[in-house]
C-alpha positions in Angstrom: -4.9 13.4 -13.3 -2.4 15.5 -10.9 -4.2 15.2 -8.3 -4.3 11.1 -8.2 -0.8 11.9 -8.5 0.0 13.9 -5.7 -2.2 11.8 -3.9 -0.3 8.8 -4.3 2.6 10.3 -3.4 1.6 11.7 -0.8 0.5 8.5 0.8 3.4 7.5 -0.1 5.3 9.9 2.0 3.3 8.8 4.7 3.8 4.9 4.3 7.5 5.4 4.6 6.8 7.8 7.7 4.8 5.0 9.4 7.6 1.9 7.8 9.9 4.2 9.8 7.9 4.0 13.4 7.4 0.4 12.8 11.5 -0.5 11.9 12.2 2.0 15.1 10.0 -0.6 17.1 11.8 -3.3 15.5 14.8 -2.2 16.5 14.3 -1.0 20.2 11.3 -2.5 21.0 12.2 -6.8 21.0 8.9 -7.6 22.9 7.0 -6.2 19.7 9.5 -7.5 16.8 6.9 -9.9 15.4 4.6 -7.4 15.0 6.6 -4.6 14.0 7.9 -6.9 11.1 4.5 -8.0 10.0 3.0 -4.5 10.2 6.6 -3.5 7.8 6.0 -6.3 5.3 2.4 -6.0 5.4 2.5 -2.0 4.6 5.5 -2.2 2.0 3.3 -4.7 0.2 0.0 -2.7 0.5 2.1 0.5 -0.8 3.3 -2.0 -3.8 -0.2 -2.3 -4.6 -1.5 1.3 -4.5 1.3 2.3 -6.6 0.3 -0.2 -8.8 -3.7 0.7 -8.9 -2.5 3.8 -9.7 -0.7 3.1 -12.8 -3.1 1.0 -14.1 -6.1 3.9 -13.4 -3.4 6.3 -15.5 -2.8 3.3 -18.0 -6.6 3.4 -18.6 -7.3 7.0 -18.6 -4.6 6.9 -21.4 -6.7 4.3 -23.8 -9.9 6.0 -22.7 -8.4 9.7 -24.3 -7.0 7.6 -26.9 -9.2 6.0 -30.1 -7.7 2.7 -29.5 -10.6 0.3 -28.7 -9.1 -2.7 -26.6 -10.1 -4.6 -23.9 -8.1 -3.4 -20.2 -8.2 -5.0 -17.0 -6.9 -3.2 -13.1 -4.9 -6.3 -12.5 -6.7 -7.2 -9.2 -5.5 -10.9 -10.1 -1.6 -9.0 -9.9 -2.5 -7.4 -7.0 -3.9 -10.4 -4.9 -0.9 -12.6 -6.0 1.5 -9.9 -4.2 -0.7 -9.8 -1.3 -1.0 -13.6 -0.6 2.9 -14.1 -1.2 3.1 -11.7 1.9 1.0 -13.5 3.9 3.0 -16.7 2.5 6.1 -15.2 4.2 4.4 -14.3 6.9 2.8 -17.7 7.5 5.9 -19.2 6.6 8.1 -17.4 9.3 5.5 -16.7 11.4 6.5 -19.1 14.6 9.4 -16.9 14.8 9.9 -13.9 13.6 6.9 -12.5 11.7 2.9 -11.5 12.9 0.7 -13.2 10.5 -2.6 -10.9 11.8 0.1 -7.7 12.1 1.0 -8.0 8.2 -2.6 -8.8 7.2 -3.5 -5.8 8.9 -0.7 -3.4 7.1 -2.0 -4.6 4.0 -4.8 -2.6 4.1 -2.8 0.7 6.3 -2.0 2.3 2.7 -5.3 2.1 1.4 -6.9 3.3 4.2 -4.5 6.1 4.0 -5.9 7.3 1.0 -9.0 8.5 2.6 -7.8 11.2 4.8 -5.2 12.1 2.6 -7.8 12.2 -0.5 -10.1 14.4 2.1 -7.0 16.6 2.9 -6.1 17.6 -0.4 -10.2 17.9 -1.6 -10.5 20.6 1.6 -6.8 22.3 0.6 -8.0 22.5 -3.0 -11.2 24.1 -2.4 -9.6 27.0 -0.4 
């Protein structure tokens, strides 16, 4: 259970590193701003929903120690309701200001980040 939890903040760490890069690009970059924008609003929401697996995976490890019998679900209904409302926004603003293909694309950036980071701290542990 401490290591999902270092894991997630760890790729957390790393999501704020790479929100960082793509605000930088915002800001000095103009030529780029649409996609820098969708790439921030796409990977903030995609770190929402990681954050939120991740309590609901503790949440269920809880009941499954527990003798509670009761019926649990991962929210993935929650989790696709954030996701579209960013793509909402996106679409919504996206003849201006924001990258409808950049913020569908940082949706899935904190996920994926899970991967390395997962195979980092699997090779660190085994040391």
């Amino acid at each position: 259970m401490n290591d999902m939890t270092s894991i997630v903040n760890a790729v957390t760490r790393v999501t704020f590193i790479l929100l960082s890069v793509f605000l930088l690009v915002w800001a000095f970059a103009p030529e780029y701003r649409p996609i820098a924008a969708g790439l921030t609003l796409g990977t903030a929401i995609g770190l929402i929903n990681v954050r939120y697996l991740s309590m609901k995976v503790r949440q269920l490890v809880d009941l499954a120690v527990s003798a509670e019998r009761k019926r649990y679900n991962f929210g993935m209904v929650t989790r696709m309701c954030i996701a579209f409302l960013a793509v909402m926004i996106a679409a919504k603003l996206g003849h201006v200001k924001i990258s409808l293909p950049s913020t569908i694309v940082g949706l899935f950036i904190a996920q994926l980040l899970t991967i390395p980071v997962s195979i980092f701290f699997g090779i660190r542990q085994n040391k």
